[in-house]
One Martini backbone bead per residue (centre of mass of N, CA, C, O) as a GRO file, in nm:
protein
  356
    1UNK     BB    1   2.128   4.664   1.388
    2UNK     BB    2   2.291   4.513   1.176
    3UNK     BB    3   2.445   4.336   1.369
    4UNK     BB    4   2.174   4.208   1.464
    5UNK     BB    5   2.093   4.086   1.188
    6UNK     BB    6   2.349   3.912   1.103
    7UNK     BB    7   2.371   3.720   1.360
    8UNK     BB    8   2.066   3.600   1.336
    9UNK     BB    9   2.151   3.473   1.017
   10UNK     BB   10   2.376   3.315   1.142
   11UNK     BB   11   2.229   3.122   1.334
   12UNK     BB   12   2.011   3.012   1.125
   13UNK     BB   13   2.176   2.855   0.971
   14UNK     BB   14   2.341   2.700   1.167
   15UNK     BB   15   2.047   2.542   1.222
   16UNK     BB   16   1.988   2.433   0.900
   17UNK     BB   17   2.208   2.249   0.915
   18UNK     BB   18   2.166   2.111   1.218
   19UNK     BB   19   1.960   1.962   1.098
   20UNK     BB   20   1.782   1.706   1.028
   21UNK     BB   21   1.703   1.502   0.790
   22UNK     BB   22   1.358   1.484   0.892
   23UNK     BB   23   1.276   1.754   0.930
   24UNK     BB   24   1.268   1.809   0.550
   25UNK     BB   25   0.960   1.722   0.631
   26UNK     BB   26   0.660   1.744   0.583
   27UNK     BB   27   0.472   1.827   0.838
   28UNK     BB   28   0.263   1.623   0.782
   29UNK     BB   29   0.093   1.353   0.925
   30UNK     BB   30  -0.010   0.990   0.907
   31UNK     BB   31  -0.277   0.702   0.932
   32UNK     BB   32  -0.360   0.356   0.850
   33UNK     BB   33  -0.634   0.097   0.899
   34UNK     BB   34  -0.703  -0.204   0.731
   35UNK     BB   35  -0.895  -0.410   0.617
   36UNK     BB   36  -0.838  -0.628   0.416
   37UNK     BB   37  -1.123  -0.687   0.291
   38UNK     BB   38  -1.304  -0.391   0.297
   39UNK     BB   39  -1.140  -0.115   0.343
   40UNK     BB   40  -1.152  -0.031   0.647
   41UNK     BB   41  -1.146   0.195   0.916
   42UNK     BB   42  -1.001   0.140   1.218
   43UNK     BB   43  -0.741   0.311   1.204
   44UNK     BB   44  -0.674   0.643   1.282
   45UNK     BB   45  -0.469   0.940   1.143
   46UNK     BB   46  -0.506   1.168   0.872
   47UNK     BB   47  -0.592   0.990   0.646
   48UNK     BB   48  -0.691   1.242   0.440
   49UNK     BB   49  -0.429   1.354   0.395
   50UNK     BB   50  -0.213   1.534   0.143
   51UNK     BB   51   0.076   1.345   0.108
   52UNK     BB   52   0.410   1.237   0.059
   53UNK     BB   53   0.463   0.895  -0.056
   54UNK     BB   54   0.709   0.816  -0.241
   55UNK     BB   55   0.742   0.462  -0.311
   56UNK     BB   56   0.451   0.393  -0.255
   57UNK     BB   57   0.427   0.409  -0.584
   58UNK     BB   58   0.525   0.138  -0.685
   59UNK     BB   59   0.251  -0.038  -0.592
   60UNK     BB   60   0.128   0.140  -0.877
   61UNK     BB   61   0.318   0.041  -1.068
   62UNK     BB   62   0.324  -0.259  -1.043
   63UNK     BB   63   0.019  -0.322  -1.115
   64UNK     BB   64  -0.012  -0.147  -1.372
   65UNK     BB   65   0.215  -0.337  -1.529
   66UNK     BB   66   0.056  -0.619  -1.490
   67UNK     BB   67  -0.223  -0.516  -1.600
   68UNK     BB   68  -0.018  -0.427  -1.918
   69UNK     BB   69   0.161  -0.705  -1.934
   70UNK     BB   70   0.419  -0.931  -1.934
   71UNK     BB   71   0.655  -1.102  -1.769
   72UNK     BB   72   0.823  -1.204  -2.027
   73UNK     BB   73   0.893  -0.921  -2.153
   74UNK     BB   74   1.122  -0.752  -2.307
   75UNK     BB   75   1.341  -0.497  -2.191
   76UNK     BB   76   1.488  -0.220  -2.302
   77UNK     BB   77   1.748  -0.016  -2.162
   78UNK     BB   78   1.761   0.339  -2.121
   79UNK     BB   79   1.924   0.556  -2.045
   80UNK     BB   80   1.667   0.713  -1.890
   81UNK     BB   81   1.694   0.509  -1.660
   82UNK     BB   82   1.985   0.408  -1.596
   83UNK     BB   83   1.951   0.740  -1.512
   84UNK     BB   84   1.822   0.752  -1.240
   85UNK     BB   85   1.679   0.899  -0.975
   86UNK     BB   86   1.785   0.724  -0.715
   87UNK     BB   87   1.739   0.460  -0.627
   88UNK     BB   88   1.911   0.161  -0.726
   89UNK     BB   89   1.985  -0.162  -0.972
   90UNK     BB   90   2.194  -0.055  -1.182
   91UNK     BB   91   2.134  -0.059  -1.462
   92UNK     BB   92   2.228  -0.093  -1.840
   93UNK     BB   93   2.236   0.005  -2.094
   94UNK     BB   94   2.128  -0.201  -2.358
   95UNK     BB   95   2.021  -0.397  -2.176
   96UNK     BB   96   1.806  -0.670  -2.094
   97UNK     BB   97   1.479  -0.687  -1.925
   98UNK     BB   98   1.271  -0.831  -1.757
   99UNK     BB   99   0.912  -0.767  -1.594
  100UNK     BB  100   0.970  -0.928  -1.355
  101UNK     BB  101   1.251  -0.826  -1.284
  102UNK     BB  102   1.154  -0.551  -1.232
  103UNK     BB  103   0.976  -0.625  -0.997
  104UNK     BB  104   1.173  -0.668  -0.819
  105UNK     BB  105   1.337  -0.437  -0.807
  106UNK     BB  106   1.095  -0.233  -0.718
  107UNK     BB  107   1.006  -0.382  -0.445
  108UNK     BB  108   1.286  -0.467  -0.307
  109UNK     BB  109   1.492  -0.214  -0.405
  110UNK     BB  110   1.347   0.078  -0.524
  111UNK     BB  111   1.405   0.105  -0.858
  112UNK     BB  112   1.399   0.338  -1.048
  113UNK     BB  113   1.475   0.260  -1.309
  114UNK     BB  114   1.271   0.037  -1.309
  115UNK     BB  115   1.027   0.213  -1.323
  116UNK     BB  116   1.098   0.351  -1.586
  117UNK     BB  117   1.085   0.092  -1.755
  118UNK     BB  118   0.822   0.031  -1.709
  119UNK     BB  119   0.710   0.259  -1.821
  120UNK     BB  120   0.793   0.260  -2.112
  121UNK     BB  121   0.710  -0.026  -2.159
  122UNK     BB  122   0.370   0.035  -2.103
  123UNK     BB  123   0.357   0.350  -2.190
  124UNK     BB  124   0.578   0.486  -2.416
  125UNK     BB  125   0.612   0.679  -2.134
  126UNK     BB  126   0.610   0.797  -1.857
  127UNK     BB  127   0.319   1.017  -1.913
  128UNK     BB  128   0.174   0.737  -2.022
  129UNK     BB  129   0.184   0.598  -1.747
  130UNK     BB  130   0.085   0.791  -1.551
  131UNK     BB  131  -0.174   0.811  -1.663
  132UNK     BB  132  -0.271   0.552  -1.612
  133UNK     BB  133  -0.236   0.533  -1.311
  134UNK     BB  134  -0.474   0.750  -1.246
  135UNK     BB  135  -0.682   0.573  -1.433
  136UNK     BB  136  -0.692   0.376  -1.190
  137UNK     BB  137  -0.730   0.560  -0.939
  138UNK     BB  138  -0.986   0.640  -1.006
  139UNK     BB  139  -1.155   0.316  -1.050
  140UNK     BB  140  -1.054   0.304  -0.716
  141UNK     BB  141  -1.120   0.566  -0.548
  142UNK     BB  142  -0.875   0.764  -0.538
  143UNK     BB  143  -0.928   1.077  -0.420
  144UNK     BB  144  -0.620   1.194  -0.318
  145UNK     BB  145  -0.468   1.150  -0.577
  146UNK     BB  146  -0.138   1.203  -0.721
  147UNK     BB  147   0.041   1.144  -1.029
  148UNK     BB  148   0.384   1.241  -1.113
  149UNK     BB  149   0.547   0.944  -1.092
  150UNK     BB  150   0.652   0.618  -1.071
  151UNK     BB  151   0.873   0.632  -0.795
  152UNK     BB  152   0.830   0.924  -0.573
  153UNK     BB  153   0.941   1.169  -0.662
  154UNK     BB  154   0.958   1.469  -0.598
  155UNK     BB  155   0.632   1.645  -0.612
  156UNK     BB  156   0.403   1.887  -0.516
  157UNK     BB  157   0.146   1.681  -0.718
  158UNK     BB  158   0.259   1.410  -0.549
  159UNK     BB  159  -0.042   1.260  -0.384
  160UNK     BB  160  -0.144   1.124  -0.082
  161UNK     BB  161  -0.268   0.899   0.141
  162UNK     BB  162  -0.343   0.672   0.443
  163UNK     BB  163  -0.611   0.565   0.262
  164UNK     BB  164  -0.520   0.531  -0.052
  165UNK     BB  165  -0.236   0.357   0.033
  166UNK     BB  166  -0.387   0.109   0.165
  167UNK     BB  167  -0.556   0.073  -0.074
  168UNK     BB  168  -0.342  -0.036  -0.280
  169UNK     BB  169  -0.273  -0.272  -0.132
  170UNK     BB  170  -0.524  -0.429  -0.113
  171UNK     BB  171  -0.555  -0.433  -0.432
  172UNK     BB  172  -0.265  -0.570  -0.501
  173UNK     BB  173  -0.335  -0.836  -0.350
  174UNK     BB  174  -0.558  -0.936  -0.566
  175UNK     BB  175  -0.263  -1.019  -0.684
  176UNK     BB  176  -0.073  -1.241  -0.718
  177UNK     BB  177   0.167  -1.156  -0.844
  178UNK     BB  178   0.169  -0.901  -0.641
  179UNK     BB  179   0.220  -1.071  -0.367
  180UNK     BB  180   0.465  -1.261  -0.452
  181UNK     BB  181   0.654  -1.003  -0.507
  182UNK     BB  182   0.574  -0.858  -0.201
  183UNK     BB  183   0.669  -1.117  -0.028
  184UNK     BB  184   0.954  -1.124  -0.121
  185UNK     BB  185   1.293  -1.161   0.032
  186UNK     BB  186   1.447  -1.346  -0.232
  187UNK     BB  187   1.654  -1.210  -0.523
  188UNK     BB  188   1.765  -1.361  -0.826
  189UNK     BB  189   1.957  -1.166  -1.068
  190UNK     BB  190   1.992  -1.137  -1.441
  191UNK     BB  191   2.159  -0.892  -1.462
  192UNK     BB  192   2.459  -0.716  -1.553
  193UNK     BB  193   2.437  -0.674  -1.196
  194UNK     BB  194   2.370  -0.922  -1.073
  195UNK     BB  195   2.231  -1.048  -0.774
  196UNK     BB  196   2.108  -1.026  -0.421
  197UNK     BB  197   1.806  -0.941  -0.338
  198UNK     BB  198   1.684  -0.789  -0.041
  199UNK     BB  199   1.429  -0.678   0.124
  200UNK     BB  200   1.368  -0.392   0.283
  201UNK     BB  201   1.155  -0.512   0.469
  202UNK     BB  202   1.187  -0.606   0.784
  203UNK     BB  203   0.924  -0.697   0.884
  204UNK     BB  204   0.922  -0.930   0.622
  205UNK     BB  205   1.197  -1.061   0.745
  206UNK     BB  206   1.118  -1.173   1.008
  207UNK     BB  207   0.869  -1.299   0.899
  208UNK     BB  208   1.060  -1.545   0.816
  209UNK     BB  209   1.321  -1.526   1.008
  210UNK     BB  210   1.469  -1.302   0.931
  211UNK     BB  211   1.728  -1.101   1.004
  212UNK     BB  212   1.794  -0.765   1.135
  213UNK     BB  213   2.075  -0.563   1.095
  214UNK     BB  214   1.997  -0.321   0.925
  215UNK     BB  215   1.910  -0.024   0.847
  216UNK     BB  216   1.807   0.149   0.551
  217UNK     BB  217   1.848   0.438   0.629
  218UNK     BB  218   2.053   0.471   0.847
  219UNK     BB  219   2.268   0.206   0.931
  220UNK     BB  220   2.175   0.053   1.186
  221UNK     BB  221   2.174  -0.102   1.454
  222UNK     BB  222   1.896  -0.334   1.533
  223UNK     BB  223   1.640  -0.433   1.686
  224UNK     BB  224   1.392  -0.706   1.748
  225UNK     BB  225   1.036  -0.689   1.598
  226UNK     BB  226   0.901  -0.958   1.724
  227UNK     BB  227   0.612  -1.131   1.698
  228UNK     BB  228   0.361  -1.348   1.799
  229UNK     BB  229   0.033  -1.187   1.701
  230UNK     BB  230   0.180  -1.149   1.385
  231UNK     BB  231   0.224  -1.116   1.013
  232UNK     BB  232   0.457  -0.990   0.814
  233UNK     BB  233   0.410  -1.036   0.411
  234UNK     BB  234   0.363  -0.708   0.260
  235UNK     BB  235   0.536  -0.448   0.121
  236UNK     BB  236   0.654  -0.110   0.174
  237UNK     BB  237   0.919   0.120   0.111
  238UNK     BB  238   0.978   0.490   0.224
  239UNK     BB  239   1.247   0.801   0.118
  240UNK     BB  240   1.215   1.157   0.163
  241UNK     BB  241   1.293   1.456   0.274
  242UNK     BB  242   0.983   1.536   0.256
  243UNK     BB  243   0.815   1.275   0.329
  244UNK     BB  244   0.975   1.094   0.486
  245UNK     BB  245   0.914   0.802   0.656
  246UNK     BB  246   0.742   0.582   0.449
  247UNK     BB  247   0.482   0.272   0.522
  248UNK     BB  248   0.420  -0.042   0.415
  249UNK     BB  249   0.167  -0.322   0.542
  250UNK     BB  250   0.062  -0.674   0.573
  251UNK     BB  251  -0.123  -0.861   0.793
  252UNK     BB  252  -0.161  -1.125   1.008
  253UNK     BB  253  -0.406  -1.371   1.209
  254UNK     BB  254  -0.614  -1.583   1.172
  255UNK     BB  255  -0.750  -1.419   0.895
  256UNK     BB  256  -0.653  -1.206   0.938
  257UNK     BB  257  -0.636  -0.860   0.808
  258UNK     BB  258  -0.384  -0.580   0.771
  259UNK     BB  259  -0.357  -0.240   0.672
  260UNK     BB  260  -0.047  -0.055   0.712
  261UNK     BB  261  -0.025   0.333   0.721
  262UNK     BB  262   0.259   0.562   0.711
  263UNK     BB  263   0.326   0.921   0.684
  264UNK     BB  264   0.570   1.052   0.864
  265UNK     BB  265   0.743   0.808   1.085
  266UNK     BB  266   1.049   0.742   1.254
  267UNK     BB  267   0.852   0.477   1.400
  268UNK     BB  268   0.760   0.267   1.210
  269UNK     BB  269   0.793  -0.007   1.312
  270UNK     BB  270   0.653   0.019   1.575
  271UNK     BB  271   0.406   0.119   1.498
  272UNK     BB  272   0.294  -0.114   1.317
  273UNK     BB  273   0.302  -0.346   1.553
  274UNK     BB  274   0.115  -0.190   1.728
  275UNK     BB  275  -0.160  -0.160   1.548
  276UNK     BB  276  -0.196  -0.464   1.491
  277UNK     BB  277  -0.236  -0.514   1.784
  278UNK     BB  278  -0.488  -0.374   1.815
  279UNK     BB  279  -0.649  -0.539   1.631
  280UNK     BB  280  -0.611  -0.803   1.795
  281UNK     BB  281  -0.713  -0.698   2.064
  282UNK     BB  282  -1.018  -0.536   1.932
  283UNK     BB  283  -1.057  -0.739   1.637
  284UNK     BB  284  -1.294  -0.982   1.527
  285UNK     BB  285  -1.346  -1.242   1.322
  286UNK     BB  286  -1.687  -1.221   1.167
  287UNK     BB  287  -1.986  -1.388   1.114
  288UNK     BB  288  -2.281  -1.209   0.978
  289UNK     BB  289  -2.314  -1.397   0.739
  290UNK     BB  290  -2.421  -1.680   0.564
  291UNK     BB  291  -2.429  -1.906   0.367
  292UNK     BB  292  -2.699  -1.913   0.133
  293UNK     BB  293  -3.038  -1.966   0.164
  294UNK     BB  294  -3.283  -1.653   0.159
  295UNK     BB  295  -3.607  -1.562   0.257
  296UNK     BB  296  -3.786  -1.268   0.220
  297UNK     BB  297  -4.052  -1.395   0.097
  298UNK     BB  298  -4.278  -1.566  -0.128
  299UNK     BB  299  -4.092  -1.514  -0.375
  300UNK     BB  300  -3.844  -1.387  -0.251
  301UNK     BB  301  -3.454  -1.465  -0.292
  302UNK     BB  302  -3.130  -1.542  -0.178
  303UNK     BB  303  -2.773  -1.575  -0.251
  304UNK     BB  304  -2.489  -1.687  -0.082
  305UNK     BB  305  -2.158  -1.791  -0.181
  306UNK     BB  306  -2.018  -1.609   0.033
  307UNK     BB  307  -1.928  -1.508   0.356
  308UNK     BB  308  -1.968  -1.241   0.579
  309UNK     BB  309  -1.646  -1.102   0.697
  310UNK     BB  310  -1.531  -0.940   0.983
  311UNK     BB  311  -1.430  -0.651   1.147
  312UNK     BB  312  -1.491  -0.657   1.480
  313UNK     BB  313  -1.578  -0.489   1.773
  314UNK     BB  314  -1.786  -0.503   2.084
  315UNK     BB  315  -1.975  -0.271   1.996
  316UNK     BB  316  -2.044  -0.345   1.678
  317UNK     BB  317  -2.169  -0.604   1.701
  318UNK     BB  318  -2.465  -0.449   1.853
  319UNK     BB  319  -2.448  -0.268   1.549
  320UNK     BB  320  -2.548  -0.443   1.339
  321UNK     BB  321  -2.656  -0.447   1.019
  322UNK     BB  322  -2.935  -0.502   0.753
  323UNK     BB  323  -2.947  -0.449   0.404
  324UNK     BB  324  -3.171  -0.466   0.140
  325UNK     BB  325  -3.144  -0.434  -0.230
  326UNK     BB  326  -3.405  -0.426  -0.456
  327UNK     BB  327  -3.487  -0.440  -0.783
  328UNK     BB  328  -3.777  -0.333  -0.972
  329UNK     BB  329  -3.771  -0.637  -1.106
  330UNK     BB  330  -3.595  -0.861  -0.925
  331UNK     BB  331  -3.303  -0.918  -1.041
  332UNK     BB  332  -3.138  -0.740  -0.839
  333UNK     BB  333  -2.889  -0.693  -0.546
  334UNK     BB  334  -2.806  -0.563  -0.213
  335UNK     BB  335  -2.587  -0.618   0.047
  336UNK     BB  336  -2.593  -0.393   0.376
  337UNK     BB  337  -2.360  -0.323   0.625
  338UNK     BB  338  -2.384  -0.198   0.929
  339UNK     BB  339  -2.292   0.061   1.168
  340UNK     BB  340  -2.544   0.213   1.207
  341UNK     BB  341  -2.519   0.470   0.959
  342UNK     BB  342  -2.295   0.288   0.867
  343UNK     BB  343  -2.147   0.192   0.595
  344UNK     BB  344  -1.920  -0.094   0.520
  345UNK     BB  345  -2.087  -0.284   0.321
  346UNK     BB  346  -2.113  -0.442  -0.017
  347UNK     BB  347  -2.309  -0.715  -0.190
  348UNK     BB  348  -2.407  -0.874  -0.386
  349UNK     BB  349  -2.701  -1.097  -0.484
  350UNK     BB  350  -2.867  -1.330  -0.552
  351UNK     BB  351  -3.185  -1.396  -0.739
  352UNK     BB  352  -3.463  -1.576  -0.636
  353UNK     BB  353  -3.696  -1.821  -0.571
  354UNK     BB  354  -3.862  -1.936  -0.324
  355UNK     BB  355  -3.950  -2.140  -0.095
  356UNK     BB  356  -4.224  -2.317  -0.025
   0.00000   0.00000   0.00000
């Protein structure tokens, strides 16, 4: 009996050692596709699961730290940064380094380091940068989140869904800085290790033109998944043993844009490129409401300043409906675009004197 137990226990280590890589990532796995305009979810699977997002954490760490320093102040690179654990951009103690050029690092080549930087110097330490992030993530509505490091280095409570970390890449591209910065494929650095950092993210390497010639995690040489129907423009990459393979990516295509995140998805590049290909197959942009004045009765009317555009499939679109909203005082409005019972989208307009 002994020695059948022995065995046994010997053959289990034997499997332990021979799985793979990516074995050693938590069970769940999830994705979301996100309209880019509003937010809602076009395609998902467990998209509310909470889950380990790896590095999508710097999405919200450049977020941030933008809107909480200048780009061009200078930051002493602390020994504690300097020897930050996981993926570096290789900073060494001592050296002067802007926060635009670590947000470089950051972005493009997934610098834990440039993290820890950016936190002590826009919170005064980790822990205080942590907290704005969380404070940022509450006032965004990111109700599955939980920030406990600025990197995404595995913390058991440092959980994200694939619903709110799209809605993250979502809300930072509505910052310009972010953009520029996350679309950015080639930066020329100017620390004391000083390169030519190329993006990680293959997908938005294709979508400018350039080849990818080699995978970030396996190092293995891939072949090319240009798509004619879709560009992707803007993103991040992530992993760890734990969390597996995640990635955020925002596509566009004559005027719609779409944002996929997949977490813990070993072929998330052909995933990627096939869910946005789905959205562009499935959904047309859609001008629900007109831009100008819409009078509701003989006194009241509403003003759109800009109009409402949808991304909406060939269903929804027999099911669109208008609803409006008028404080009691008739000061206030609110339009909210229905699909059956749900509410999708929803805009302030303003109110004014109908016309006679």
């Amino acid at each position: 009996m002994l020695r059948l137990f022995r065995l046994t226990l010997f053959m289990l280590m034997i499997l332990m050692v021979m799985l793979p890589q990516t074995s050693f990532a938590r069970g769940g796995s999830g994705y979301a596709v996100l309209d880019g305009a509003t937010g809602r979810v076009l395609i998902g699977s467990n998209s509310d699961e909470r889950l380990p997002i790896a590095s999508l954490t710097k999405i919200w760490t450049a977020l941030v730290a933008i809107e909480n320093s200048d780009l061009q102040d200078e930051v002493v690179i602390s020994p504690n940064a300097a020897m930050a654990e996981g993926s570096s951009i290789y900073l060494q103690a001592g050296e002067t380094v802007t926060v635009e050029t670590l947000l470089y690092g950051l972005m493009l080549r997934s610098g834990n380091d440039a993290a820890t930087a950016l936190a002590e110097h826009v919170g005064g330490s980790v822990e205080g940068f942590v907290k704005l992030m969380n404070e940022r993530a509450v006032i965004a509505g990111l109700t599955n989140t939980v920030f406990m490091n600025p990197s995404g280095l595995h913390h058991d409570e440092h959980l994200s869904s694939a619903r709110d970390t799209a809605e993250m890449l979502r809300l930072a591209l509505q910052n310009k800085t972010f953009e520029k910065i996350a679309s950015t494929i080639l930066y020329r650095a100017n620390t004391v290790n000083g390169m030519l950092w190329e993006n990680k993210h293959r997908l938005l390497r294709e979508g400018s033109g350039m080849a990818a010639h080699i995978d970030d995690e396996t190092e293995q040489p891939v072949s090319s998944l240009k798509s004619a129907t879709g560009t992707a423009f803007a993103g991040k990459t992530g992993f760890t043993k734990v969390a597996g393979r995640t990635l955020a990516t925002a596509f566009q295509k004559d005027g719609q844009i779409c944002i996929v995140v997949t977490l813990n998805e070993s072929d998330d590049w052909n995933v990627h490129r096939g869910l946005s290909n789905r959205v562009w197959q499935d959904y047309s942009l859609e001008t629900v409401v007109k831009k100008g004045k819409y009078n509701v009765n003989k006194k009241l009317a509403i003003r759109l300043e800009e109009p409402v555009r949808l991304q909406l499939n060939k269903e929804e679109k027999e099911q669109v409906r208008q609803v409006l909203h008028v404080s009691r005082k008739r000061q206030e409005a609110v339009l909210s675009i229905f699909i059956g019972e749900e509410r999708i989208y929803a805009t302030p307009v303003k109110v004014e004197s109908a016309d006679r």
